[in-house]
KOLBANU-783217 format. One record per atom (N, C-alpha, C, O, CB): residue in one letter; x, y, z. Coordinates in steps of 0.1 Angstrom, whole numbers, plus 2048, in hexadecimal, padded with zeros to 3 digits. Glycine has a CB too. Layout:
<rs>
aXYZ...
</rs>
This chain:
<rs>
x8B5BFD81Ax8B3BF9828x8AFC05831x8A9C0483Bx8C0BF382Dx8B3C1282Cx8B3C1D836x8A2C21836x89BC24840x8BFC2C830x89EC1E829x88EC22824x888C1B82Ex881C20837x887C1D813x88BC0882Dx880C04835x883C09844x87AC0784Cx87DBF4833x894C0F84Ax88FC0F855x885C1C85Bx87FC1E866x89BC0D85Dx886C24851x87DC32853x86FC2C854x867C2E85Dx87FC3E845x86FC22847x85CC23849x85AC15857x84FC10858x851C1B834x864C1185Fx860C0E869x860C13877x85AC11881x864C06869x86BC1C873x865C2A880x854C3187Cx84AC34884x873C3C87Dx855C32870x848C3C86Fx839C33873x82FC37878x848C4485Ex83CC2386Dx82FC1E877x833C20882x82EC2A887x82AC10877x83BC1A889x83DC1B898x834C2889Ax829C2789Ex84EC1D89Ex83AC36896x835C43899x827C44895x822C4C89Dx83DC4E894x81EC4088Bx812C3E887x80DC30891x801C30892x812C3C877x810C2A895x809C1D8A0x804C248A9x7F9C248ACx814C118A8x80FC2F8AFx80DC348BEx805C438BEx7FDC468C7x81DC348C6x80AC4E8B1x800C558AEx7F2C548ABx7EAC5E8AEx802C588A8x7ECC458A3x7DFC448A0x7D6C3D8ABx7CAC3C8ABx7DFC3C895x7DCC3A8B3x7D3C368BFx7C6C3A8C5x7BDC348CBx7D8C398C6x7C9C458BFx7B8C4D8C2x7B0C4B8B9x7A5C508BBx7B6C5C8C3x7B2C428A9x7A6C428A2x79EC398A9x792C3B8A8x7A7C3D894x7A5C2D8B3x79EC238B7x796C248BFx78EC1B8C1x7A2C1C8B9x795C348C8x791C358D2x786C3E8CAx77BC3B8CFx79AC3A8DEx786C488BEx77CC4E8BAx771C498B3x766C4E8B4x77FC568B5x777C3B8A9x76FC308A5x766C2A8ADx75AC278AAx775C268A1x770C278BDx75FC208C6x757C2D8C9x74BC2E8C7x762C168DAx75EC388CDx752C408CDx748C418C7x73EC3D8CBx754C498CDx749C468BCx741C478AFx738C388B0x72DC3D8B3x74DC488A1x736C2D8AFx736C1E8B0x72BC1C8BEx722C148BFx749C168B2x730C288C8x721C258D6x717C2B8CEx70DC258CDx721C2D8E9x718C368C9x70BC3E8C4x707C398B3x6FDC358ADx70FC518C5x713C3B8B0x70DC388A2x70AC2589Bx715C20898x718C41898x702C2089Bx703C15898x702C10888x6F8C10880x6FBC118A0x710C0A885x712C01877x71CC13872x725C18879x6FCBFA869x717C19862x719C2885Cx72CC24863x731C2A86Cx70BC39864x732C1885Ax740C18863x744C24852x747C30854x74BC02867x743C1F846x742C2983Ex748C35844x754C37846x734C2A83Cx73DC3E846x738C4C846x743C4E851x748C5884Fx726C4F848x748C4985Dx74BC49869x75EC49864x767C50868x743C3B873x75EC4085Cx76FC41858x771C4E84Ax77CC53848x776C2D851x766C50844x767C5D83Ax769C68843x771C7183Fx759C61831x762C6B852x767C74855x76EC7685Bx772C8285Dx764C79856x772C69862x785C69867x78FC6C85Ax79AC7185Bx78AC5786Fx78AC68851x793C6D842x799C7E843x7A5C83845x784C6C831x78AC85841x786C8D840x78DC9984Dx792CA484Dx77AC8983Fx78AC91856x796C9B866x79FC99862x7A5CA4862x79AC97878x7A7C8E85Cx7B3C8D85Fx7BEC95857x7C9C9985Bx7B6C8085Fx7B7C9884Bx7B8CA083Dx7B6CA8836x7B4CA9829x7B7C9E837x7B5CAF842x7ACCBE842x7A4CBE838x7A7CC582Fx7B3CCC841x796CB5836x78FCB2829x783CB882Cx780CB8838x78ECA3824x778CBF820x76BCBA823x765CAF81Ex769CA8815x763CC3821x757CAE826x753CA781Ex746CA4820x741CA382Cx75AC9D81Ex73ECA3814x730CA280Fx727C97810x72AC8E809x72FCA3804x71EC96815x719C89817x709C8B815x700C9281Ax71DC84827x709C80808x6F8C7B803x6F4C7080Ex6FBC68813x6F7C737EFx6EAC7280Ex6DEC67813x6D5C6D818x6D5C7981Ax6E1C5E81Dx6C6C6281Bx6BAC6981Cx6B9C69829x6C0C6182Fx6AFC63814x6AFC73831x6B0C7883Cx6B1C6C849x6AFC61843x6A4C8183Bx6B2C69854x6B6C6185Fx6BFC5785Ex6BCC4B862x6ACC5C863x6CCC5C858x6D4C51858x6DFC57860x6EBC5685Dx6D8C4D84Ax6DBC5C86Bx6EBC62871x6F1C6B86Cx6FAC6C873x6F5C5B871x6F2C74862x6FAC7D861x700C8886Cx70BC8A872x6F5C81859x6F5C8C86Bx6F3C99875x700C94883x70BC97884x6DEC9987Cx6F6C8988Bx6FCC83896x70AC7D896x711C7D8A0x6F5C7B899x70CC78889x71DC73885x727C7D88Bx731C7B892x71FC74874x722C89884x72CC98888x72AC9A891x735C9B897x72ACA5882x720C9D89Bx71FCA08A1x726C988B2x72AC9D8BCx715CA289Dx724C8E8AEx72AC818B7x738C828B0x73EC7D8B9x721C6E8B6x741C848A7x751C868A9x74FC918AEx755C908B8x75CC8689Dx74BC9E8AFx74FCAD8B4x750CAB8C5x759CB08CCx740CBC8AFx747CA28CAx748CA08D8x755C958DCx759C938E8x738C9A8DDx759C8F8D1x760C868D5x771C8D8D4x77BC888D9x75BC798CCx770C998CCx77DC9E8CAx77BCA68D2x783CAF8CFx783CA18BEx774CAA8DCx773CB78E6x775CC88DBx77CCD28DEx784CB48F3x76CCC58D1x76CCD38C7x75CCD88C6x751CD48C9x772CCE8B5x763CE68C0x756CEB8C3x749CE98B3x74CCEC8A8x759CFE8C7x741CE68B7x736CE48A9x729CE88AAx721CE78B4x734CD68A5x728CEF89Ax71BCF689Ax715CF1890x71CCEC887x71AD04899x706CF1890x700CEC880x6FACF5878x6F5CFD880x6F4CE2881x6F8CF986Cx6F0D04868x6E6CFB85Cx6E9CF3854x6FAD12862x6DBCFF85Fx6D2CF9857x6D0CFE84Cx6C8D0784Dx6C7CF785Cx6D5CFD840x6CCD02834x6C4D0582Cx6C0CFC825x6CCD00830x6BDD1382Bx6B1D18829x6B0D1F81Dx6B6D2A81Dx6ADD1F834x6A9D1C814x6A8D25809x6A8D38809x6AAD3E7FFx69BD1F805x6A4D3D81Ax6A5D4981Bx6B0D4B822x6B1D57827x69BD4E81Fx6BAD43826x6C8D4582Cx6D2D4D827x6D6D4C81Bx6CDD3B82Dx6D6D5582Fx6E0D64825x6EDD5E829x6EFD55831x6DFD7A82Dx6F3D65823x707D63827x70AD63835x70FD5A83Bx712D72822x704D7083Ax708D7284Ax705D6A854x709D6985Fx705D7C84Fx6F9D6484Bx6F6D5D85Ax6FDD4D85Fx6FCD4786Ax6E4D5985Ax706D48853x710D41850x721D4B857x726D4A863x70ED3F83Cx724D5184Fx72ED55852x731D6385Ex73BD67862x733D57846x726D66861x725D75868x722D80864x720D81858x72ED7886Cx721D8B86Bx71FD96866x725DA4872x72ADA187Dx70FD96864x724DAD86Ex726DBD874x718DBF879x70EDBE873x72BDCA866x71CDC488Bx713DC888Fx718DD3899x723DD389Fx70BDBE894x70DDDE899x710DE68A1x714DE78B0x70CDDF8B3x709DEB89Fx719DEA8BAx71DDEC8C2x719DFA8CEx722E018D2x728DEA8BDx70DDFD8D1x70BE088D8x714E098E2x716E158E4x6FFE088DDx71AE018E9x724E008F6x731E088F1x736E118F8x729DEE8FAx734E048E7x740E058E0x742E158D7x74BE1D8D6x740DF78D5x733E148D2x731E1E8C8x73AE188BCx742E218B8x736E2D8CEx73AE0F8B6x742E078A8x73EDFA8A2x736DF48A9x750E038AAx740DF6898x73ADE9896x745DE1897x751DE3898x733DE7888x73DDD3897x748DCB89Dx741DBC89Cx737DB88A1x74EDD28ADx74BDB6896x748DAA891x741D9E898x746D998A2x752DA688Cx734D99892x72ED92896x731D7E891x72BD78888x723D9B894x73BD79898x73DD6C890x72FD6388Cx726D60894x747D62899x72FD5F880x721D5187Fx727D4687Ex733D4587Ax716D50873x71FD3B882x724D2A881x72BD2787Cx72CD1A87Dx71ED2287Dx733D2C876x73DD2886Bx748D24871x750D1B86Ex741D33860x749D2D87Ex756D30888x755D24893x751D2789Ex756D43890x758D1888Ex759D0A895x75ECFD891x75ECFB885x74FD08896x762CF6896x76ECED893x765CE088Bx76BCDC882x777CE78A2x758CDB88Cx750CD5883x745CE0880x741CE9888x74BCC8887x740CDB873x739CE7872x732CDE868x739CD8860x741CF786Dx724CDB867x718CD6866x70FCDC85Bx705CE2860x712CD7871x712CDC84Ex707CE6842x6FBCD9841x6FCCCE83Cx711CEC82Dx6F6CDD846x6EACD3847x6E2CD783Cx6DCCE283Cx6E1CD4855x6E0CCE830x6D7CD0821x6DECDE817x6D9CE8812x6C3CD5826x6E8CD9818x6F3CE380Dx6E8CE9805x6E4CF4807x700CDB802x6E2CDC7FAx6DBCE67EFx6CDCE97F2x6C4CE57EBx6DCCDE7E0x6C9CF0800x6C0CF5803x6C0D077FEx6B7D107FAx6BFCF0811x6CCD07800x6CFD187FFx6D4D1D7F5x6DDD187EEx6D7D1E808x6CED297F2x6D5D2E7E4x6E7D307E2x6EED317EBx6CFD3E7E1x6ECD307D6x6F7D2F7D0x701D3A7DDx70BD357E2x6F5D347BEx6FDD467DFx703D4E7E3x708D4B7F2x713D4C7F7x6FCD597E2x6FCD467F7x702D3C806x70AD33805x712D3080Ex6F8D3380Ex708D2A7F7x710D197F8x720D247F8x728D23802x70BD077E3x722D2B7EDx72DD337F0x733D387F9x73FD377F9x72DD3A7EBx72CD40804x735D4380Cx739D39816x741D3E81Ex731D4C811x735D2B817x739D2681Dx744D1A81Bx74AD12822x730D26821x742D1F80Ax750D18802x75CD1B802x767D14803x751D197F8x759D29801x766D31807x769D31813x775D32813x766D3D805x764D3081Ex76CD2F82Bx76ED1E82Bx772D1A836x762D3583Ax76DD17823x772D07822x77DD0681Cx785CFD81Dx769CFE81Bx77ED11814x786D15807x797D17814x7A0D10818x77ED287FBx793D26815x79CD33813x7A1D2E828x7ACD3082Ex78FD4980Dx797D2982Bx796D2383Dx796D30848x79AD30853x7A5D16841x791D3E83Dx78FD47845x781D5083Fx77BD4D834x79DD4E847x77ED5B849x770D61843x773D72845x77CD7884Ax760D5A84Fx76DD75840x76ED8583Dx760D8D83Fx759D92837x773D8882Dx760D8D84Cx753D98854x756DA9852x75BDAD85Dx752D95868x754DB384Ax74EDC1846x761DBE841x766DB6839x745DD0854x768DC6849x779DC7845x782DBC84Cx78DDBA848x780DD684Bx77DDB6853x786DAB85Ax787DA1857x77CD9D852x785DA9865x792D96857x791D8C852x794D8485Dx79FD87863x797D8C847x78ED78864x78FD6D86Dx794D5F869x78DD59861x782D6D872x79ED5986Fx7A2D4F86Cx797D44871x791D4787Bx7AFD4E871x793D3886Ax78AD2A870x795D2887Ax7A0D2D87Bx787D1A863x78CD1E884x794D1688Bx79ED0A884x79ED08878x78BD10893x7A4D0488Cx7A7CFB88Cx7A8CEF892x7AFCF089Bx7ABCFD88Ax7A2CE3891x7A1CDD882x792CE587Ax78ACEA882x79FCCB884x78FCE586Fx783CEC86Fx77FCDD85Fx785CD9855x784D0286Cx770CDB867x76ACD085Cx75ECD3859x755CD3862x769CC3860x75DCD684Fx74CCD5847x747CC5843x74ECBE83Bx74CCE1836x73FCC4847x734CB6842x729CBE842x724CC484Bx731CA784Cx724CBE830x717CC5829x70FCB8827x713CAE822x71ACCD819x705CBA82Ax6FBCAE828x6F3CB4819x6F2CBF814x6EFCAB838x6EECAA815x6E3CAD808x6DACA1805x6E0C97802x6EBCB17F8x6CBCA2808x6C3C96801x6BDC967F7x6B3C9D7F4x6BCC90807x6C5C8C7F2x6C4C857E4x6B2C867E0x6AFC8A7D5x6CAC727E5x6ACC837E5x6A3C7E7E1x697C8D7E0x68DC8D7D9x6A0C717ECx699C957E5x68BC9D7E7x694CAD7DFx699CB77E5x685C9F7FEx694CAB7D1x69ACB87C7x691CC47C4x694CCC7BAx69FCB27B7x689CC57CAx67CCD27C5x683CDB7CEx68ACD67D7x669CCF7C9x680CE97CEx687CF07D3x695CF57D6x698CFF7DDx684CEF7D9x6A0CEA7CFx6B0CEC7D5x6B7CF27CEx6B1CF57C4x6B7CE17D7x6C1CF57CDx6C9CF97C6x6D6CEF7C7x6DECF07D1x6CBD057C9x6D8CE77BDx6E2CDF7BCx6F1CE87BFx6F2CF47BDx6E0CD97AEx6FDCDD7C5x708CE67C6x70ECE37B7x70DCD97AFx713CE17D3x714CF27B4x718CF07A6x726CE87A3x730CEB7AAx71ACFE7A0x727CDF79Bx734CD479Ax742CD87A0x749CD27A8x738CD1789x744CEA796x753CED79Ex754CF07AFx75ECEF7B5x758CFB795x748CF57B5x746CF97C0x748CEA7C9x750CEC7D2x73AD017C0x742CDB7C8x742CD07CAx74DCCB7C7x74ECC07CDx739CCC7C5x756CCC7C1x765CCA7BFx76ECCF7CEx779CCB7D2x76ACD57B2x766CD97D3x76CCDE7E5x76CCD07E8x774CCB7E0x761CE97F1x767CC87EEx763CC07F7x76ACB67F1x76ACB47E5x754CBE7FAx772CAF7FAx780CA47F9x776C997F7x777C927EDx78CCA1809x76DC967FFx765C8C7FCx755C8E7FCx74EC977FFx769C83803x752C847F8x744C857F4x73FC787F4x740C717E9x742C8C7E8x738C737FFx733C66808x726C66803x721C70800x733C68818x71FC59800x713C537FEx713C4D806x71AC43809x711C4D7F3x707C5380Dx706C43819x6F8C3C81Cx6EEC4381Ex70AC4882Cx6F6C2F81Bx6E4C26818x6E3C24827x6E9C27831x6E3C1480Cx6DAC1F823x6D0C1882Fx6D7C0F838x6DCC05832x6C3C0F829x6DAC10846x6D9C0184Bx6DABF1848x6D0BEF842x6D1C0184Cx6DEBEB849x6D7BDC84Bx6D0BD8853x6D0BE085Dx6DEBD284Cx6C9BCF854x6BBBCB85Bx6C3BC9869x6C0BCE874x6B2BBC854x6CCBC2867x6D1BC0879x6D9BCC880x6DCBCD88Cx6DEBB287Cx6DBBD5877x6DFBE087Cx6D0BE8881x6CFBEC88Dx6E8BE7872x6C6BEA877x6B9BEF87Cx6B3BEB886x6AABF388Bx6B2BED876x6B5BE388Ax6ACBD6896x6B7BE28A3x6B2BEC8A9x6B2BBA895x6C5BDE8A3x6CDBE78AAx6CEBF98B2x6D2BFF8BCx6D5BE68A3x6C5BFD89Dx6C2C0D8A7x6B5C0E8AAx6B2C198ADx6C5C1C8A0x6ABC058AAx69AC068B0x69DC048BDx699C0D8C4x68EBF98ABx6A9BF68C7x6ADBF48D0x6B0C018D5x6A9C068DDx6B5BEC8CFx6BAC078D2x6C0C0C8D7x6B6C198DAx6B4C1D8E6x6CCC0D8D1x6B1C1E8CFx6A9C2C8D0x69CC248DFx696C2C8E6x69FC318BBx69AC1C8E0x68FC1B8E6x694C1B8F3x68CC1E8FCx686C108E3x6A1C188F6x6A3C15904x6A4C2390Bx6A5C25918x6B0C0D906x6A3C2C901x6A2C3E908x6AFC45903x6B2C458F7x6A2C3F91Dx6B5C4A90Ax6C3C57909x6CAC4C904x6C9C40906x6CCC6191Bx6D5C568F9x6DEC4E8F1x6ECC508FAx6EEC5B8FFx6DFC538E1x6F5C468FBx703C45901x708C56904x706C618FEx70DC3D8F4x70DC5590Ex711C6590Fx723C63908x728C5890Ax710C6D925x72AC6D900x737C6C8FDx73FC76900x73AC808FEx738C6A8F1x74AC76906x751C7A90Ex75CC7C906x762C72902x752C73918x760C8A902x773C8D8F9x77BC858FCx77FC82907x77CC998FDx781C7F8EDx78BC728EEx79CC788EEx7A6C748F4x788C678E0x79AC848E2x7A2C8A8E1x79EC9A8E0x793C9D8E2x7A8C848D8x7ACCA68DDx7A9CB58DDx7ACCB78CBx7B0CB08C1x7B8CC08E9x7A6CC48CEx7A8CC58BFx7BACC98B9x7BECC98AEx79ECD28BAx7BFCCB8C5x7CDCCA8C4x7D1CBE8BEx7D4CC08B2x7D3CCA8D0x7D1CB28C3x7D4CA68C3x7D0CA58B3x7D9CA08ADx7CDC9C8CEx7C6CA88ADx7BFCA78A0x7CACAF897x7CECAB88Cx7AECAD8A0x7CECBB89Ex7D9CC2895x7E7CB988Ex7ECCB8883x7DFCCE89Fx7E9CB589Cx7F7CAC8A0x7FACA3895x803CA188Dx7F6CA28AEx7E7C9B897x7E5C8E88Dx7EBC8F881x7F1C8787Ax7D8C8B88Ax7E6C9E87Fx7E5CA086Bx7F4C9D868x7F9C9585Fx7E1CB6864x7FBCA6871x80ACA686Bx813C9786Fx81EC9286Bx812CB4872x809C92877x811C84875x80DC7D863x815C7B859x809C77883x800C7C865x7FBC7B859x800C7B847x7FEC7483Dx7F5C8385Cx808C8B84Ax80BC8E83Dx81BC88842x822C91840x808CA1836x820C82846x829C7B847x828C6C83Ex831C67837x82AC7C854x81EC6883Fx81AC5A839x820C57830x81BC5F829x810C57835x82CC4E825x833C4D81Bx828C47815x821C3D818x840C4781Dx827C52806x822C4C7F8x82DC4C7EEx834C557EBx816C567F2x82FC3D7E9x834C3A7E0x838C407D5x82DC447D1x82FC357DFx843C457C9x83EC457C2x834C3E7B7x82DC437AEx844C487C2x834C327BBx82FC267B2x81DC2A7B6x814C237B1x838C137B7x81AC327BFx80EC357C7x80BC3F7BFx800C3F7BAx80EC387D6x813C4B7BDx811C577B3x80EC567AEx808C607A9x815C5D7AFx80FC487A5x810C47795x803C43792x7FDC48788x81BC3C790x7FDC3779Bx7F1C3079Dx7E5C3D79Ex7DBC3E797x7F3C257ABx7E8C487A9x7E1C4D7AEx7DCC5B79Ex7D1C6079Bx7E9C4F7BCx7E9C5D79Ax7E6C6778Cx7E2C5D783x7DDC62779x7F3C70785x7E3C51783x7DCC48776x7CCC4777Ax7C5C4D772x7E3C36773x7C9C44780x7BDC46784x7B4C52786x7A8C50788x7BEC4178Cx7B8C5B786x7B2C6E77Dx7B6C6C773x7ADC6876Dx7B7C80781x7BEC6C76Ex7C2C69762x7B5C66757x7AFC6D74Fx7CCC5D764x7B3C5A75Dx7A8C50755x79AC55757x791C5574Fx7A7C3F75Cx79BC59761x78DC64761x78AC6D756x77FC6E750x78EC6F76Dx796C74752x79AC7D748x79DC78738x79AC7F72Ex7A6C8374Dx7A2C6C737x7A4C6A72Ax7A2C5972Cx7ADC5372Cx7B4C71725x793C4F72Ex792C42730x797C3A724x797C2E723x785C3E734x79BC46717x79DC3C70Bx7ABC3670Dx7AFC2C708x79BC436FCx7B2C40717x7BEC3D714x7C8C2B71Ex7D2C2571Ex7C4C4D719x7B9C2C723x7BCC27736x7B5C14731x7B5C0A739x7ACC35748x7AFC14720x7ABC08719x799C0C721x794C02726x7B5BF571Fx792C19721x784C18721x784C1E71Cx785C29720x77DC18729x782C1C710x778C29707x768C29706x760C31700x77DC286F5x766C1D70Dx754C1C70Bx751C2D719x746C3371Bx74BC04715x75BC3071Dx75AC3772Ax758C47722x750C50724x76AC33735x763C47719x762C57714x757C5E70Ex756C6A70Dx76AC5A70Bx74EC5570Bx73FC5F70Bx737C62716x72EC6B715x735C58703x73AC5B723x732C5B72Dx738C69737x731C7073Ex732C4B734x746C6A735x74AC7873Cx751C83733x759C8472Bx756C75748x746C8C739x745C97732x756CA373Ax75DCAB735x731C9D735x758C9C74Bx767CA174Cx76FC99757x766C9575Ex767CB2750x777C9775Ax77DC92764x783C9676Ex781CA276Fx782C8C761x78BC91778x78DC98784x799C9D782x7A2C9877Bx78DC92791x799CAC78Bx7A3CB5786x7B0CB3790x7B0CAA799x79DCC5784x7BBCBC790x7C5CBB799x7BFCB77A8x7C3CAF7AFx7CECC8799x7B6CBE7A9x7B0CBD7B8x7ACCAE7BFx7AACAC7CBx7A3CC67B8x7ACCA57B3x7A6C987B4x7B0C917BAx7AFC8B7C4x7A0C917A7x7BEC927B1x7C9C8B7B5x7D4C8E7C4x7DCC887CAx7CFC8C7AAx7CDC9F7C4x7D4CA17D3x7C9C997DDx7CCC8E7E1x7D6CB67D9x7BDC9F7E1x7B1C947E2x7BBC857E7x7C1C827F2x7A6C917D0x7BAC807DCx7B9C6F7DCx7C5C6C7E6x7C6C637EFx7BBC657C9x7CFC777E2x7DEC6D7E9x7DCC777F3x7E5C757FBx7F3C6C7E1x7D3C837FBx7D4C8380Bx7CBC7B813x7CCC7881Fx7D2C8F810x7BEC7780Ax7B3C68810x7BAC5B812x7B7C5281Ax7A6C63805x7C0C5C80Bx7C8C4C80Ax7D1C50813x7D6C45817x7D0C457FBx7D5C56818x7E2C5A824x7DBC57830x7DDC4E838x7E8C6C825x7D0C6182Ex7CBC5F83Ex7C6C51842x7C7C4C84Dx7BEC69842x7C1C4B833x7BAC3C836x7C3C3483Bx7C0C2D845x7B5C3482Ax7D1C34835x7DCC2B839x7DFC33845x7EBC32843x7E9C2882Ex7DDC3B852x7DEC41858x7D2C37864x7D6C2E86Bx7DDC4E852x7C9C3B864x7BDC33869x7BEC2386Cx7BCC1E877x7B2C3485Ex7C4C1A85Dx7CBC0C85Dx7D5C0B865x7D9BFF867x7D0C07851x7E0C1B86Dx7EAC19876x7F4C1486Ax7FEC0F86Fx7E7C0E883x7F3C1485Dx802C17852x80AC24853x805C2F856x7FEC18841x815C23850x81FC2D84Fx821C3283Fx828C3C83Cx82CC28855x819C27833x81CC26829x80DC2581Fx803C1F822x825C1D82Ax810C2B816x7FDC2A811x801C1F804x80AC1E7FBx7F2C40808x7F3C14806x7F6C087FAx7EEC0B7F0x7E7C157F2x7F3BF77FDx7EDC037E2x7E0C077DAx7D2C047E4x7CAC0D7E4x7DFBFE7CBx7CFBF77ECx7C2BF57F2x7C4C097F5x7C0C0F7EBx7C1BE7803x7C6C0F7FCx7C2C1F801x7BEC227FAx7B1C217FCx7CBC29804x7C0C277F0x7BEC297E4x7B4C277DCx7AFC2F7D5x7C5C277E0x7AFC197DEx7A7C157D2x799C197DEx78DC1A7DAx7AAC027CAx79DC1A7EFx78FC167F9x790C267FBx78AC2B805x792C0880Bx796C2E7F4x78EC3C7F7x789C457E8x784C507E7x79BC47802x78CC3A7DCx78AC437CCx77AC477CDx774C517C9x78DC387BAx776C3C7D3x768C457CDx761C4B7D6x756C4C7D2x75CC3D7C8x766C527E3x75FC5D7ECx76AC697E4x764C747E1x760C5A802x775C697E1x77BC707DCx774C727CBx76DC7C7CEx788C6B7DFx771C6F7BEx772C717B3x764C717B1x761C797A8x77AC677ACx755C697BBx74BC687B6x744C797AEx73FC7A7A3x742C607C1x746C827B4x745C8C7ACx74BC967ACx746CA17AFx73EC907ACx759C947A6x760C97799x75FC9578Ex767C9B786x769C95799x754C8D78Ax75BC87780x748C8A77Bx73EC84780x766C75782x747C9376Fx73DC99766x73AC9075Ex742C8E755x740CA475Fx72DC89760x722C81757x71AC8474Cx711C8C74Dx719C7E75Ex71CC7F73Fx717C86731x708C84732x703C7F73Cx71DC80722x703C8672Ax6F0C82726x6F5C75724x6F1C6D72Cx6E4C8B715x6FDC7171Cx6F9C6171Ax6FDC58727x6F7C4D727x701C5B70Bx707C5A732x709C5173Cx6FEC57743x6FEC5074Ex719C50744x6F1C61745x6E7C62749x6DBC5C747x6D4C56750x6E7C6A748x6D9C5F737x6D2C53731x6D7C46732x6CDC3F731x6CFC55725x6E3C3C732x6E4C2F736x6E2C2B745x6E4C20749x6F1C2A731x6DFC3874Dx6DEC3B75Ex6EBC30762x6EBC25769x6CCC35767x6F7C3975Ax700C35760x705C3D768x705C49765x707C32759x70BC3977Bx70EC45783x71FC46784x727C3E77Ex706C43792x725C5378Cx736C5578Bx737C47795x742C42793x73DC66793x730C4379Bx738C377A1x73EC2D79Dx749C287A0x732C317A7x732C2678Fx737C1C78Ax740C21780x74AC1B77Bx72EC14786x73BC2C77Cx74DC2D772x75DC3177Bx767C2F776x74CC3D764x75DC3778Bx765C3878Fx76AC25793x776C22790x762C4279Ax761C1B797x766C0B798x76AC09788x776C0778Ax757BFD79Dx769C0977Ax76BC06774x779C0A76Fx77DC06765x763C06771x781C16778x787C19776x797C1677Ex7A3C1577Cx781C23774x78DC1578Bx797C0E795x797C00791x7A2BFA792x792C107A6x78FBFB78Dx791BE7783x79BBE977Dx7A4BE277Ex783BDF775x79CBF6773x7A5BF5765x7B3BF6767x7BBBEE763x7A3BFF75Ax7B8C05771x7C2C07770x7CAC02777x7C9C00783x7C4C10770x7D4BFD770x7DDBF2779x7E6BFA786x7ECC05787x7ECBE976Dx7E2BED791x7E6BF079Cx7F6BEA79Ex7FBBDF79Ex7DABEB7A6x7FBBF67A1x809BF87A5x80FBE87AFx81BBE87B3x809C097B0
</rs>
């Protein structure tokens, strides 16, 4: 009796804390039209101090997604475009002289902002995608001897299109393991299209006005990691890496030739803080399997290492991450 009366204080206290998703959802919702997707991955993603990666081909909102929450949380955001001749510093900063001073003295780069925009990740060579892994990583940067803390909240959304691979440099698997999630997002529907020709034609897009501070975004989190997971949620949540890792054991063995590795500890911390924040968003105090099963595949789609033969059957991590969420029995 004492359990359920806790987890009815803690909705109560999650009802009246989440209030502002509803107000950042319409925001997001005047400018951005339909991409509800992409729009709740990165309320995932704030809420859980996550990054996160996002495929699709060029004019689908990305850019503007981020950009329309940074205005809506009253934070500061920069974009950096990805360039095959792009150095470290111009990402993270550099040492510059000081005639005034007579000393050098640290010059911050884009990095030093509360959203932060890698626009075409695998445009730039390996040594860039790195340094900006590590300040995603470590959530601080290291200009000549000093080391600077990120803000807070601090969010990376790396964009990458799929479609145009000449010139790039793919992110390498373990490096891509950073990013909590990793979003696919398509086209439109036709009545949503008809919606942004309207809208783009009628001239200037909605102006948006800060709903919340990035304080409030801090506050959130730790309400957040409050959310009660089950054990019976733990269990679900490690069976399912699990099966990534060993599908013969989980009744798929047609699966163990097709992954060459599966998702590592990082998958399962991942899954049960996405599913927190999701049941967070729904205004739960408590995360169910639906959480769980409605965030595995922005969480696991790449984790989970594809052999030559699930290449040659052009089989992708999606459909073996659904075949996995089908199998393992839900708690």
């Amino acid at each position: 009796m004492a359990e359920s009366i806790d987890i009815r204080e803690l909705n109560a206290l999650i009802e009246q804390k989440s209030a502002f998703v509803s107000s950042l959802t319409a925001g997001m919702s005047r400018v951005i039209v339909g991409q509800k997707h992409l729009v709740e991955a990165l309320l995932i993603g704030l809420l859980s101090d996550g990054h996160i990666l996002l495929e699709g081909v060029p004019g689908l909102a990305k850019t503007l997604a981020i950009k329309t929450l940074a205005q809506l949380v009253d934070a500061e955001y920069s974009r950096i475009q990805f360039t095959p001749d792009l150095l470290p510093a111009d990402v993270t900063g550099t040492m510059i002289y000081s005639q005034k001073d007579e000393r050098f003295r640290a010059k911050k780069g884009p990095v030093f902002a509360n959203f932060v925009l890698a626009d075409e990740i695998n445009r730039a060579p390996a040594k860039v995608q790195s340094a900006l892994l590590e300040a995603m990583q470590e959530h601080q940067v290291t200009i000549g001897s000093d080391t600077f803390a990120l803000p807070s909240p601090f969010l990376v959304m790396a964009t990458q299109n799929p479609i145009e691979q000449e010139g790039t440099y793919p992110l390498p698997e373990a490096q891509v393991d950073r990013f909590m999630l990793k979003v696919v997002i398509d086209y439109p529907t036709i009545e949503e299209e008809k919606l942004i020709i309207r809208g783009n034609l009628q001239g200037a897009r909605p102006a948006v006005s800060p709903v919340i501070s990035a304080g409030d975004v801090v506050s959130a989190r730790s309400v957040v990691e409050q959310v009660y997971i089950d054990e019976k949620i733990e269990q679900y949540i490690a069976d399912i890496v699990f099966a990534t890792r060993y599908p013969d054991r989980y009744g798929l063995p047609r699966l163990k030739d097709l992954i060459t590795f599966g998702g590592s500890p990082r998958a399962s911390i991942n899954l049960a803080k996405a599913s927190r924040a999701y049941a967070f968003i729904k205004r739960r105090g408590y995360v169910i399997p639906e959480d769980v099963r409605a965030v595995a595949h922005d969480v696991l789609r790449h984790r989970i290492g594809l052999s030559y033969e699930a290449e040659a059957a052009d089989v992708t991590g999606e459909e073996i991450v659904s075949d996995i969420i089908n199998k393992v029995e839900v708690p």
